[in-house]
C-alpha atoms as an extended CHARMM CRD file, in Angstrom:
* protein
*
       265  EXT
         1         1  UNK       CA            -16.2060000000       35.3870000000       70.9230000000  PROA      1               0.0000000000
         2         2  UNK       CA            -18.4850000000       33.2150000000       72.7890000000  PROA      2               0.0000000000
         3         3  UNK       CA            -19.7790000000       35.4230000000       75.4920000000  PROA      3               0.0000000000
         4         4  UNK       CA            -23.2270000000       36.0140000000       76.4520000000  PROA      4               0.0000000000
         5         5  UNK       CA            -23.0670000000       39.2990000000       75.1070000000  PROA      5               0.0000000000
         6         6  UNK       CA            -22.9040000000       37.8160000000       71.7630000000  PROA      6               0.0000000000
         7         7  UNK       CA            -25.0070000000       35.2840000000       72.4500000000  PROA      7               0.0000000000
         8         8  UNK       CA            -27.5550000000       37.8000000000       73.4150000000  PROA      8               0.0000000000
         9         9  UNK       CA            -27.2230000000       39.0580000000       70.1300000000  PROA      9               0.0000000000
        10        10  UNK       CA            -28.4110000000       35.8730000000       68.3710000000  PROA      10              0.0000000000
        11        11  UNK       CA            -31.0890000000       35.6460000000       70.3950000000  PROA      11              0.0000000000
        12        12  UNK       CA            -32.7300000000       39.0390000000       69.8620000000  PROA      12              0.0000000000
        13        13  UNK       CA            -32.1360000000       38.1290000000       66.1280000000  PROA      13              0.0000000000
        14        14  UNK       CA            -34.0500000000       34.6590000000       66.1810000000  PROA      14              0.0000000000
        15        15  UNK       CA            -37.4460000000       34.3390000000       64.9120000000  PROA      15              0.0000000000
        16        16  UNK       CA            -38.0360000000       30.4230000000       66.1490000000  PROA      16              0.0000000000
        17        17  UNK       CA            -36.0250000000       30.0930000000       69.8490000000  PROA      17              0.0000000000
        18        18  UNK       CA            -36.3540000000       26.2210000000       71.3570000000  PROA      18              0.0000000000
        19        19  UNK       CA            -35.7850000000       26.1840000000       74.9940000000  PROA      19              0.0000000000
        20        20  UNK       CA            -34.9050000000       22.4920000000       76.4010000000  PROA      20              0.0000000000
        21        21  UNK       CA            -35.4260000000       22.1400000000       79.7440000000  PROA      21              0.0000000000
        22        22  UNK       CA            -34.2130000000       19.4530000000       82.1610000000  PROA      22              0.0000000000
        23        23  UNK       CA            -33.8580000000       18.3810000000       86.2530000000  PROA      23              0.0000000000
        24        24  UNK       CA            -31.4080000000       21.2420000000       87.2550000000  PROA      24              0.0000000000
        25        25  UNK       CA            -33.5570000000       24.1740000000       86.3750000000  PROA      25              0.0000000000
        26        26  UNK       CA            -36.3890000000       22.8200000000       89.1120000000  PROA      26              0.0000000000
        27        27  UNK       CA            -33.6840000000       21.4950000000       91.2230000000  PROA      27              0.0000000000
        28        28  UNK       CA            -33.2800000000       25.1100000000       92.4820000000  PROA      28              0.0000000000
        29        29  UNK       CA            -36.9850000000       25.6930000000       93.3300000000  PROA      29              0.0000000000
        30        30  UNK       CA            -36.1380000000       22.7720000000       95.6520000000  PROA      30              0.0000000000
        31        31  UNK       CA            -37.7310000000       19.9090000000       93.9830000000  PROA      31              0.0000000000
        32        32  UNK       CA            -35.5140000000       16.7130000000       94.3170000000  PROA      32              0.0000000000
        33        33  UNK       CA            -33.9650000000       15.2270000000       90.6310000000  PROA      33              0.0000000000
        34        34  UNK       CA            -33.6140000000       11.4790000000       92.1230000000  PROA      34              0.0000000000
        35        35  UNK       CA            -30.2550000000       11.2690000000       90.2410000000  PROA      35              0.0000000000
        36        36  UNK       CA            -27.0380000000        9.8080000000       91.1950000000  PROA      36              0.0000000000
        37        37  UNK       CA            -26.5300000000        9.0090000000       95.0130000000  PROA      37              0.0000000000
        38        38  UNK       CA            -29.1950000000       10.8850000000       96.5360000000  PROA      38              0.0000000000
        39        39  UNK       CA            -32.0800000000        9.4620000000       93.9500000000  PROA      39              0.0000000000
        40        40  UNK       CA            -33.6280000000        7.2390000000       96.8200000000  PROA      40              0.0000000000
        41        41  UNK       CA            -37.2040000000        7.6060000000       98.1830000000  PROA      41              0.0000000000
        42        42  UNK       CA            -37.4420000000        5.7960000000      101.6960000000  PROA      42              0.0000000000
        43        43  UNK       CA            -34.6810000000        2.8280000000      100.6320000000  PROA      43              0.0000000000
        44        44  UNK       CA            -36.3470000000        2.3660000000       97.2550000000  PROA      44              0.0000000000
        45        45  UNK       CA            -33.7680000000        3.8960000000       94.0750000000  PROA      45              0.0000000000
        46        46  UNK       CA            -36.1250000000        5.8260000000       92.4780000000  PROA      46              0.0000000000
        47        47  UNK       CA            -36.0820000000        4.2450000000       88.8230000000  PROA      47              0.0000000000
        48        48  UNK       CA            -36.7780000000        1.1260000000       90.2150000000  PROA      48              0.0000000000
        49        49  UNK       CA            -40.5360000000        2.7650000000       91.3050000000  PROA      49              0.0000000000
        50        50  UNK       CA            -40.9210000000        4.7870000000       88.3690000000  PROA      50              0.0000000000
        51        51  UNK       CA            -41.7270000000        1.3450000000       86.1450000000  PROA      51              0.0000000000
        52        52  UNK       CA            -44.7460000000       -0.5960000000       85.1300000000  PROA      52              0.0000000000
        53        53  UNK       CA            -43.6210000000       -3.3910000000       86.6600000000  PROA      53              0.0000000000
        54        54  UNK       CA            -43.1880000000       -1.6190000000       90.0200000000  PROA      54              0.0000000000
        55        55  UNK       CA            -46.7650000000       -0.1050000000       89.8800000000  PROA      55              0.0000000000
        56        56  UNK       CA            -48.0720000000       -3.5780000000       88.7140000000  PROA      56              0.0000000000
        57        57  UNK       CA            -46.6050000000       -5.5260000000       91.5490000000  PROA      57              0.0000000000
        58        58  UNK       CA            -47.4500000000       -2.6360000000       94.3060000000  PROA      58              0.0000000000
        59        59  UNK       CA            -49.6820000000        0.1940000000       93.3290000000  PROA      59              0.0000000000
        60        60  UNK       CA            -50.0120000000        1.2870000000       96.6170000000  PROA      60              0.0000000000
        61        61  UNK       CA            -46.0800000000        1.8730000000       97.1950000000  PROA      61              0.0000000000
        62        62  UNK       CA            -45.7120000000        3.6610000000       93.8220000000  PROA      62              0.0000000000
        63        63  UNK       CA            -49.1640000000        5.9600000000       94.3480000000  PROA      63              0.0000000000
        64        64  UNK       CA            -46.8890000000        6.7140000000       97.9400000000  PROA      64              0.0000000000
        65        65  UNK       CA            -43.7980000000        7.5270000000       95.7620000000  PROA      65              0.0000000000
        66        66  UNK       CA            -46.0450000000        9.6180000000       93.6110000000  PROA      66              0.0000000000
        67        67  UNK       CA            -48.4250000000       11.2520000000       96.0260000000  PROA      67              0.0000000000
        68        68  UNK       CA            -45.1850000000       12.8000000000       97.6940000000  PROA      68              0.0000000000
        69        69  UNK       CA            -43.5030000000       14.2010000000       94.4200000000  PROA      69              0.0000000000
        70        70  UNK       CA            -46.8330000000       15.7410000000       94.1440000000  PROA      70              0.0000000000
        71        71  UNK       CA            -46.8390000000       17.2750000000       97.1740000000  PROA      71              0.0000000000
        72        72  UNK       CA            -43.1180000000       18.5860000000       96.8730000000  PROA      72              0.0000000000
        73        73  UNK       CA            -43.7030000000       19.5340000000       93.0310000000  PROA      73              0.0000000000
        74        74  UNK       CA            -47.1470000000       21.9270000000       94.3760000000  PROA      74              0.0000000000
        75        75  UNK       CA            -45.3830000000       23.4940000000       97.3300000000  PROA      75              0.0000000000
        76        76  UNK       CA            -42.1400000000       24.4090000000       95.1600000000  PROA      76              0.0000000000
        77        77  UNK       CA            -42.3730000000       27.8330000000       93.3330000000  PROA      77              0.0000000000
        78        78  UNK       CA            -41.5190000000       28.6700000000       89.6750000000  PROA      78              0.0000000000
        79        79  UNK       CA            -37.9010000000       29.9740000000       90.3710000000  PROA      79              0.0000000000
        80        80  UNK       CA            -35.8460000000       33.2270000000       88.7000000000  PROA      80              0.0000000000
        81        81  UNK       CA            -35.3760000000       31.1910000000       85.4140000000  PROA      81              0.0000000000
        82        82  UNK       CA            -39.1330000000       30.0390000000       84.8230000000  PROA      82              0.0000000000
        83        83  UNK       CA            -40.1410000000       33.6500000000       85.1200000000  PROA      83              0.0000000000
        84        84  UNK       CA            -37.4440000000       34.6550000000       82.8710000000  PROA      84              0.0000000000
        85        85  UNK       CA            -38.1980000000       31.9260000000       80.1270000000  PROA      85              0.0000000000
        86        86  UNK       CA            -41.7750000000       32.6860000000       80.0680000000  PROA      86              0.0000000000
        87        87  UNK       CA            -41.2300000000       36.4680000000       80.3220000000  PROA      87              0.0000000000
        88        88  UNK       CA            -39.5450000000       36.1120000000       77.5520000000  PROA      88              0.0000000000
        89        89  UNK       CA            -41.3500000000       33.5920000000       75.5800000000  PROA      89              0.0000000000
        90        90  UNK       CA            -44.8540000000       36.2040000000       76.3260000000  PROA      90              0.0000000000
        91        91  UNK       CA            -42.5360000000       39.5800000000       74.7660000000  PROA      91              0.0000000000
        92        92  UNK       CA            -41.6240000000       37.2470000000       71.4010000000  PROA      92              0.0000000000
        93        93  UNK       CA            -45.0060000000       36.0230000000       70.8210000000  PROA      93              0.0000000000
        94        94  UNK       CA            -46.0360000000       39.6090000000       70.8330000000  PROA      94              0.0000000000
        95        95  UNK       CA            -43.3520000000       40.1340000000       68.3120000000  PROA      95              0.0000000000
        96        96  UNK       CA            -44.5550000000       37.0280000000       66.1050000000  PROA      96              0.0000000000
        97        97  UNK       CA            -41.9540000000       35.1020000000       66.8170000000  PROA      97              0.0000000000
        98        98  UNK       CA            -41.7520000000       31.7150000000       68.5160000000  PROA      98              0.0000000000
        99        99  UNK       CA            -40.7010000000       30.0600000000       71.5980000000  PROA      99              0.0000000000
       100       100  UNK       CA            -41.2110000000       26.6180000000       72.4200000000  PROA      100             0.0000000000
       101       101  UNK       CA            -40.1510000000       25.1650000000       75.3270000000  PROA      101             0.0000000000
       102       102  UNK       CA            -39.3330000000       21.1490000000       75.1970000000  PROA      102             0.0000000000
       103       103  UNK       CA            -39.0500000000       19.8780000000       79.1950000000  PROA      103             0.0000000000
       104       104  UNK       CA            -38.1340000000       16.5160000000       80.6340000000  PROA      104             0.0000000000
       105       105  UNK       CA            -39.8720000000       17.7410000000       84.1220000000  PROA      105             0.0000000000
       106       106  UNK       CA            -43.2000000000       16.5930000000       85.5470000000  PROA      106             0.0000000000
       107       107  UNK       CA            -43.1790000000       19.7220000000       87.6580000000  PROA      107             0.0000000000
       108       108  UNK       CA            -45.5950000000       22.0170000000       85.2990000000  PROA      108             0.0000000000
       109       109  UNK       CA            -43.1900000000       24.6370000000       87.4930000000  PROA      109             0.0000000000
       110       110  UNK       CA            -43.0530000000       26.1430000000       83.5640000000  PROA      110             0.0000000000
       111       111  UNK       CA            -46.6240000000       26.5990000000       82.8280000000  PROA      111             0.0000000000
       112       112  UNK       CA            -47.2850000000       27.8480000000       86.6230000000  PROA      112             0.0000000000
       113       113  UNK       CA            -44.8860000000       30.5720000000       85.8480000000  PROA      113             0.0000000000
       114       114  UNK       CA            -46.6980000000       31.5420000000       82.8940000000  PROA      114             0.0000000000
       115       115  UNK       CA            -45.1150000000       29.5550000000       79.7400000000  PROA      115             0.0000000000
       116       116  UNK       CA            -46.9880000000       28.5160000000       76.6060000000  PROA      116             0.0000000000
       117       117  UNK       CA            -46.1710000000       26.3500000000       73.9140000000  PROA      117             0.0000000000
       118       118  UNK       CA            -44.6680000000       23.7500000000       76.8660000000  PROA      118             0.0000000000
       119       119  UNK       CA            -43.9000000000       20.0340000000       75.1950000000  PROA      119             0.0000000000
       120       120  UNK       CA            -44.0530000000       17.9740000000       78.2500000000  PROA      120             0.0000000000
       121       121  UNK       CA            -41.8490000000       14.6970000000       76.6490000000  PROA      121             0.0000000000
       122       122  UNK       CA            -42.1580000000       12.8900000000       79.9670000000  PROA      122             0.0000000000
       123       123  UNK       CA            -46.2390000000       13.7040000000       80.8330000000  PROA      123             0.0000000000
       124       124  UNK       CA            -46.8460000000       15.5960000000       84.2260000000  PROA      124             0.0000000000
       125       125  UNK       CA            -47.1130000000       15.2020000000       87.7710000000  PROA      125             0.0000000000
       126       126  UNK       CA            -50.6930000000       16.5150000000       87.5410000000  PROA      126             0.0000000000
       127       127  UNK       CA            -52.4230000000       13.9720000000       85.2020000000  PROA      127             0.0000000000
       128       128  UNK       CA            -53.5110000000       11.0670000000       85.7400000000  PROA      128             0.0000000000
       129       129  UNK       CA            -54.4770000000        8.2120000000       82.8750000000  PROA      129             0.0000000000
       130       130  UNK       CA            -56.6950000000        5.0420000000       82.9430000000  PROA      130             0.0000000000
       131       131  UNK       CA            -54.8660000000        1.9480000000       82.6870000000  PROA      131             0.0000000000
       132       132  UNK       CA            -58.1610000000        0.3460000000       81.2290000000  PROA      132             0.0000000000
       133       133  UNK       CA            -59.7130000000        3.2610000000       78.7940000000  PROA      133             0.0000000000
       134       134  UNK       CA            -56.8130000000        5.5100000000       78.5370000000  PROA      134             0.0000000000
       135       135  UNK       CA            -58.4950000000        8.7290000000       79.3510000000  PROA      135             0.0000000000
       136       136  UNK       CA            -55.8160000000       11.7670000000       80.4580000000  PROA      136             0.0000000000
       137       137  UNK       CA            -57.4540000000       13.6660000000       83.4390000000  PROA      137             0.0000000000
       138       138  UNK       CA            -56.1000000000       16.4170000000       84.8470000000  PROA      138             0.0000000000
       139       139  UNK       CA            -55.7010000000       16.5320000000       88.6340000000  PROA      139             0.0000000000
       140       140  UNK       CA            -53.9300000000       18.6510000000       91.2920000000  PROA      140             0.0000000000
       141       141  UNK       CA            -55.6030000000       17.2480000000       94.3670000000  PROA      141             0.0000000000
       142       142  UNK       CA            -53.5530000000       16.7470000000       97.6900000000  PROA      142             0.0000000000
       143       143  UNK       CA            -54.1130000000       14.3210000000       98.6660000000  PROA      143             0.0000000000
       144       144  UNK       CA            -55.2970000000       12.5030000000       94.9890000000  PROA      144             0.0000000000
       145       145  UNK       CA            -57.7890000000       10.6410000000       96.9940000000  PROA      145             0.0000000000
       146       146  UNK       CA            -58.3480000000        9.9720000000      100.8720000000  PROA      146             0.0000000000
       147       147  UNK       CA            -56.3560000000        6.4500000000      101.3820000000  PROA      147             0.0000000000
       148       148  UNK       CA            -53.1320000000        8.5580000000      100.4070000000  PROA      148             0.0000000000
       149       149  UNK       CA            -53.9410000000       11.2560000000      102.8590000000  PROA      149             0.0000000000
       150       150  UNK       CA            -50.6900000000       11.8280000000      104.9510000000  PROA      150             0.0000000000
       151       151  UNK       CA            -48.8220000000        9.0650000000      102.7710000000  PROA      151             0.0000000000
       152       152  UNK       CA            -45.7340000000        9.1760000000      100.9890000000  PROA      152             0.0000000000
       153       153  UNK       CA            -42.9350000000       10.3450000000      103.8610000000  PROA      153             0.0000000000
       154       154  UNK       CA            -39.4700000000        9.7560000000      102.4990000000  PROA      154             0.0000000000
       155       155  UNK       CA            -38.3090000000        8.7790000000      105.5590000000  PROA      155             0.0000000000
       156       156  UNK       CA            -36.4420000000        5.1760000000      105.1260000000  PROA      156             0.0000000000
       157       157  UNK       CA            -37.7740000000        4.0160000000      108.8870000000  PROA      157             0.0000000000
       158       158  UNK       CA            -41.7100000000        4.3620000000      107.4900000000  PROA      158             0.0000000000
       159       159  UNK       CA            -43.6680000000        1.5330000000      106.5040000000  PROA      159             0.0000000000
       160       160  UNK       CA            -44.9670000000        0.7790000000      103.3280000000  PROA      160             0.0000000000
       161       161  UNK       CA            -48.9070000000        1.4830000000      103.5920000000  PROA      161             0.0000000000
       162       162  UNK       CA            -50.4010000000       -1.2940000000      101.4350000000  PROA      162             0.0000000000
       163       163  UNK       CA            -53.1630000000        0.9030000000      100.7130000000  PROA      163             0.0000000000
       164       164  UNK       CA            -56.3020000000       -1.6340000000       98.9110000000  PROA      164             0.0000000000
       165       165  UNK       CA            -56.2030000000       -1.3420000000       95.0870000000  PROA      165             0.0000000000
       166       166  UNK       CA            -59.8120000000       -0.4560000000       95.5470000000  PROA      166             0.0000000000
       167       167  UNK       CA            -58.6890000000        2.5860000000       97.4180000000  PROA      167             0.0000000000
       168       168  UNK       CA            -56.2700000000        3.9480000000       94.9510000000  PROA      168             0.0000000000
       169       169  UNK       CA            -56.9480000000        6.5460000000       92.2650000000  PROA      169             0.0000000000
       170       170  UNK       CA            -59.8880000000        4.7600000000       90.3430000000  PROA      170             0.0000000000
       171       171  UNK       CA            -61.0250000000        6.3500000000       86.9580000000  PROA      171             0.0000000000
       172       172  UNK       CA            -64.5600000000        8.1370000000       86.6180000000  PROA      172             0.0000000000
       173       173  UNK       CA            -65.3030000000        6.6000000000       83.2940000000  PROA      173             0.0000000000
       174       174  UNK       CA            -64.5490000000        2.7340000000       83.8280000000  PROA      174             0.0000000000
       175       175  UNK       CA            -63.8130000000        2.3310000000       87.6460000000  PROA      175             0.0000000000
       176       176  UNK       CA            -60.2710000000        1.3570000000       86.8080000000  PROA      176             0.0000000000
       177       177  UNK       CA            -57.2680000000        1.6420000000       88.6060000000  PROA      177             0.0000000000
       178       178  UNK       CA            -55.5280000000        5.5420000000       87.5910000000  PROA      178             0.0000000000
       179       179  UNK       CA            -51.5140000000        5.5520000000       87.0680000000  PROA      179             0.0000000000
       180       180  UNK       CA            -50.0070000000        8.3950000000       86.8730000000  PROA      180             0.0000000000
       181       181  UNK       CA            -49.4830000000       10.2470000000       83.3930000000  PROA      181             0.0000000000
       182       182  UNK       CA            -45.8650000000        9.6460000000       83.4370000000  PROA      182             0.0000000000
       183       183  UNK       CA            -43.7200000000        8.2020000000       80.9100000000  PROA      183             0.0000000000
       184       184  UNK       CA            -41.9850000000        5.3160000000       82.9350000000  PROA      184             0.0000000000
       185       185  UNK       CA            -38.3780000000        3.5630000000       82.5860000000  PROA      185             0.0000000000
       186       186  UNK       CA            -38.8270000000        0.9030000000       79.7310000000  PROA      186             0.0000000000
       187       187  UNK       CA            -42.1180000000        2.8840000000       77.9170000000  PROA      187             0.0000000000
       188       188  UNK       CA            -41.9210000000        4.7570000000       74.5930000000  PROA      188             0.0000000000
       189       189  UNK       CA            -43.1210000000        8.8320000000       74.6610000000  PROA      189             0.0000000000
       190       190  UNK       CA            -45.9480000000        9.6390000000       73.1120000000  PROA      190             0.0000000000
       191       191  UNK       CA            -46.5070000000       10.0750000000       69.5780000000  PROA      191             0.0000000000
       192       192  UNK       CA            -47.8350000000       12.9300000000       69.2700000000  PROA      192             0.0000000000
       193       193  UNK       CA            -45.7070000000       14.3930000000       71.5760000000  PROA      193             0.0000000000
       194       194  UNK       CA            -42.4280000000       12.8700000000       69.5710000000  PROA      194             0.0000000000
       195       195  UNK       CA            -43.7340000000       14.9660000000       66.4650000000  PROA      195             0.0000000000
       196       196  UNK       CA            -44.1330000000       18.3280000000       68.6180000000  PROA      196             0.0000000000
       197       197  UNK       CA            -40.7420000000       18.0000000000       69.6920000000  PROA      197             0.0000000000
       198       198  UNK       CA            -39.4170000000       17.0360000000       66.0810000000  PROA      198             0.0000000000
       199       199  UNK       CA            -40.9170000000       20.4140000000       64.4120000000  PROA      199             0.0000000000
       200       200  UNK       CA            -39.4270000000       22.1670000000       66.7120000000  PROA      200             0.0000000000
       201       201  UNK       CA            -36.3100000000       20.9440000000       66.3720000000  PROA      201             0.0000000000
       202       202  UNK       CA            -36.1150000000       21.4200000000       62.2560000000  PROA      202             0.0000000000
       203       203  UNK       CA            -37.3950000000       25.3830000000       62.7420000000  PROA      203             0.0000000000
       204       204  UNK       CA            -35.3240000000       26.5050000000       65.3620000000  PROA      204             0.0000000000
       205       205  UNK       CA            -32.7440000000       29.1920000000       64.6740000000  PROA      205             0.0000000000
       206       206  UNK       CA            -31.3290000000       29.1640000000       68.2590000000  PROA      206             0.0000000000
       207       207  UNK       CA            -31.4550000000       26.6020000000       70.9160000000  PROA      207             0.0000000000
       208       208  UNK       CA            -30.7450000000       26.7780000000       74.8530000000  PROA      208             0.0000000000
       209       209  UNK       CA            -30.4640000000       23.8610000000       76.4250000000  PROA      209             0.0000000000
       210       210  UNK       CA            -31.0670000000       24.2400000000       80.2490000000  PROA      210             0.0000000000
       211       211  UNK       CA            -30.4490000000       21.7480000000       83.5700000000  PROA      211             0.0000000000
       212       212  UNK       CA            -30.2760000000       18.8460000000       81.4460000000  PROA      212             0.0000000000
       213       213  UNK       CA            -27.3900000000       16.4530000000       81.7820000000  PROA      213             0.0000000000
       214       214  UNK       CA            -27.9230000000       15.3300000000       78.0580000000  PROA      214             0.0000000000
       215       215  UNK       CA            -27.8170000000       11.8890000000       78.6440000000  PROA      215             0.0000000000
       216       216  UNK       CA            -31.6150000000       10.8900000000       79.0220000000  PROA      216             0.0000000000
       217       217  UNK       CA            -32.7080000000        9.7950000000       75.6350000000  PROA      217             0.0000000000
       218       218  UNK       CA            -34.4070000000       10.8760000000       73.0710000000  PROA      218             0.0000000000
       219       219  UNK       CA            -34.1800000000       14.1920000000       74.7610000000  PROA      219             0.0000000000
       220       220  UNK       CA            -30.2900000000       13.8750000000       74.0610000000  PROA      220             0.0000000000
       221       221  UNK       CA            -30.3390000000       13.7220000000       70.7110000000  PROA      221             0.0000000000
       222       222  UNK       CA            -31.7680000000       17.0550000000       70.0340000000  PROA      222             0.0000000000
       223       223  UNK       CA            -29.8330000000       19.9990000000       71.1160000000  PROA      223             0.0000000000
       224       224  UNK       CA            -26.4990000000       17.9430000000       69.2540000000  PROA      224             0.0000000000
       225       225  UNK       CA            -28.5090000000       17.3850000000       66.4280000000  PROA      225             0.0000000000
       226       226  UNK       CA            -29.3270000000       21.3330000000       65.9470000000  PROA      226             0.0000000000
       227       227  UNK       CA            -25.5270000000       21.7080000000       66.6310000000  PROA      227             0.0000000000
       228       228  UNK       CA            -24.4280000000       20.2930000000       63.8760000000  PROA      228             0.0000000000
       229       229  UNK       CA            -26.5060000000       21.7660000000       61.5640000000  PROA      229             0.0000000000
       230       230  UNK       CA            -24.7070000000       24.8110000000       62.4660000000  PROA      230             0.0000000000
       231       231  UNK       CA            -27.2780000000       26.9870000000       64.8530000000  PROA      231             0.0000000000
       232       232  UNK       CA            -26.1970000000       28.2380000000       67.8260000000  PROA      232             0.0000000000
       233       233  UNK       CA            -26.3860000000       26.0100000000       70.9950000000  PROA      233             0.0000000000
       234       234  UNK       CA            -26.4240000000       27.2070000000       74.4640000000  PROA      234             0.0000000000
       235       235  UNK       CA            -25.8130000000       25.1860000000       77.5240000000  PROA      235             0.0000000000
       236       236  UNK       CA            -26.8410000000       25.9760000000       80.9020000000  PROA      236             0.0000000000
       237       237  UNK       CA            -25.8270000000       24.1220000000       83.5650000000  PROA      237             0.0000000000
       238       238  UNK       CA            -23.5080000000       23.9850000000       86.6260000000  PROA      238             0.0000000000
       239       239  UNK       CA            -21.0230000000       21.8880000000       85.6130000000  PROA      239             0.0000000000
       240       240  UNK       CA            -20.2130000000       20.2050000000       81.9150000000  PROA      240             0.0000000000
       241       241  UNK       CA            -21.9130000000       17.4520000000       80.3920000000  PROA      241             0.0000000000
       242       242  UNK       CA            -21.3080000000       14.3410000000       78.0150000000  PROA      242             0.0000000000
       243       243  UNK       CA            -22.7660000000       17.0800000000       75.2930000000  PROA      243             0.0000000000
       244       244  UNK       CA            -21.2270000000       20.2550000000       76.0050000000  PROA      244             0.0000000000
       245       245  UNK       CA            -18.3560000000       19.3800000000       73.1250000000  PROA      245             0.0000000000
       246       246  UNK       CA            -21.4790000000       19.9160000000       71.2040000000  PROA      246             0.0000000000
       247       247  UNK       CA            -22.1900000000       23.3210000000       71.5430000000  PROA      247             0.0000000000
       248       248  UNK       CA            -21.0860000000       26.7790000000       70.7300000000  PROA      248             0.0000000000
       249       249  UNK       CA            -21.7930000000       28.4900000000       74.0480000000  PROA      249             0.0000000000
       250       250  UNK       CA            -21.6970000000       26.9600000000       77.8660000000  PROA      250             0.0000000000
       251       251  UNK       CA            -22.5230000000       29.1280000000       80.5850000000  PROA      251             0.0000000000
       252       252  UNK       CA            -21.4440000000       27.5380000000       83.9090000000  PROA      252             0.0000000000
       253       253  UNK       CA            -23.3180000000       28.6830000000       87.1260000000  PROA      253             0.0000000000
       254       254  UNK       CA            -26.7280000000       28.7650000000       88.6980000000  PROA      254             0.0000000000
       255       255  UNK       CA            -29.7470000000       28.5750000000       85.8450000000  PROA      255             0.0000000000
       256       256  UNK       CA            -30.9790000000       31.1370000000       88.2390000000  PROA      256             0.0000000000
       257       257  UNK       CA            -28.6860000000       33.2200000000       87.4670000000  PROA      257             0.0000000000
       258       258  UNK       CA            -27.6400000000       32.9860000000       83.9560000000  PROA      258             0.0000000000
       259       259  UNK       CA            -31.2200000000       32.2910000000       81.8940000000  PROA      259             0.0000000000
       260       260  UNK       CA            -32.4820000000       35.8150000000       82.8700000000  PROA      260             0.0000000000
       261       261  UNK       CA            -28.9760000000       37.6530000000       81.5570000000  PROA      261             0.0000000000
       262       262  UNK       CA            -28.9880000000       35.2350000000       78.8740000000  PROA      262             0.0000000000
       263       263  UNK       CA            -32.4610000000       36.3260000000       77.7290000000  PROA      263             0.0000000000
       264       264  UNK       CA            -31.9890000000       40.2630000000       78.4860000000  PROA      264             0.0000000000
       265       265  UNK       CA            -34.0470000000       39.9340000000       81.7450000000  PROA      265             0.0000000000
């Protein structure tokens, strides 16, 4: 009987929940995925900016790119699901259990709405890193420094600012050139990050796996792999995916909607 009152029921049962989090659940708080046909910025496909290569060919263009996913990521608002997720992550900490959310977003929409324990695979929106020493700074400045005031219009009809590499992000420490803290098309995550995401994978005794299409790897691999070592798998999402064969429970609808009654909210 795979209902969500029966899914409920594992839930309030679980003593280690993992929560995987992808594109759709910030899509509704408005904040564009840049997948399929509408994943352009100005005429550029947005993988092809989201590269090393890109940022070391034009800086300027991606730091545009960037500075306006920014903006859009710090206007949108933490939506009905992100309040129910960390709701309910806060109430099962008190009860000594765990939650830990795993995201593909840059957003931070999950931490603004109060989460904990958030494993941020693909780095954040809000950091910035030093291509030269490395250091991770956090930043939330609009604009992230004056040259990029105003910049970063989608519209296709703007011109591409060519903004000085001496007026881009520089680091504190070295006087480098800042990128942004975002793991790019053709880069490996992060260690450390890898092995947060791995732990929580072995201990879970329920997973819900929420506006991801399950077909951005690693992130892929996990909610199938906890599948078939037999615990329960929810997916969330508003239509199927390449994974939902996978798992034990789909709910089909707004994330909006169905993470809160999933989660007794």
């Amino acid at each position: 009987m795979n209902t969500m009152k029966s899914f409920r029921e594992i839930v309030a049962n679980a003593k280690n929940v993992l929560i995987l989090t992808g594109s759709g659940i910030s899509a509704e708080s408005g904040i564009p995925t840049f997948r399929g046909a509408g994943g352009f910025w100005r005429k550029y496909p947005a993988e092809n900016l989201a590269t090393p290569t890109a940022f070391a060919e034009n800086p300027s263009l991606v730091w545009e790119f960037y500075e306006y996913r920014r903006r859009v990521a710090l206007e949108a608002k933490p939506n009905k699901a992100h309040e129910a997720i960390a709701t309910f992550q806060d109430r099962y900490l008190k009860e000594g259990k765990n939650v830990t959310i795993i995201t593909q977003n840059i957003d931070e929409l999950h931490q603004r709405a109060g989460a904990k324990n958030v494993v941020e695979l693909h780095g954040s929106l809000f950091k910035t890193r030093c291509t030269f020493c490395h250091e991770v700074v956090k930043n939330t400045n609009i604009p992230i420094c004056p040259a990029l005031k105003g910049k970063g219009s989608p519209d296709p009809n703007i011109m591409t600012s060519d903004i000085p590499k001496k007026d881009l992000p520089h680091c504190q420490n070295c006087k480098n050139i800042l990128r942004p803290h975002i793991v790019w098309f053709g880069e490996n995550l992060d260690d450390y990050i890898m092995q947060q995401a791995h732990i929580a994978v072995e201990n879970c005794d329920v997973c819900l796996v929420i506006g991801t299409s399950s077909i951005v790897y690693p992130a892929a691999m996990f909610a199938p792999y906890v599948a078939q070592h037999g615990i329960p798998v929810a997916e969330f999402n508003l239509e199927t995916t390449p994974a939902t064969s996978y798992f034990e429970y789909h709910f089909q609808g707004p994330c909006t909607v169905t993470v809160p009654e999933a989660l007794g909210l």
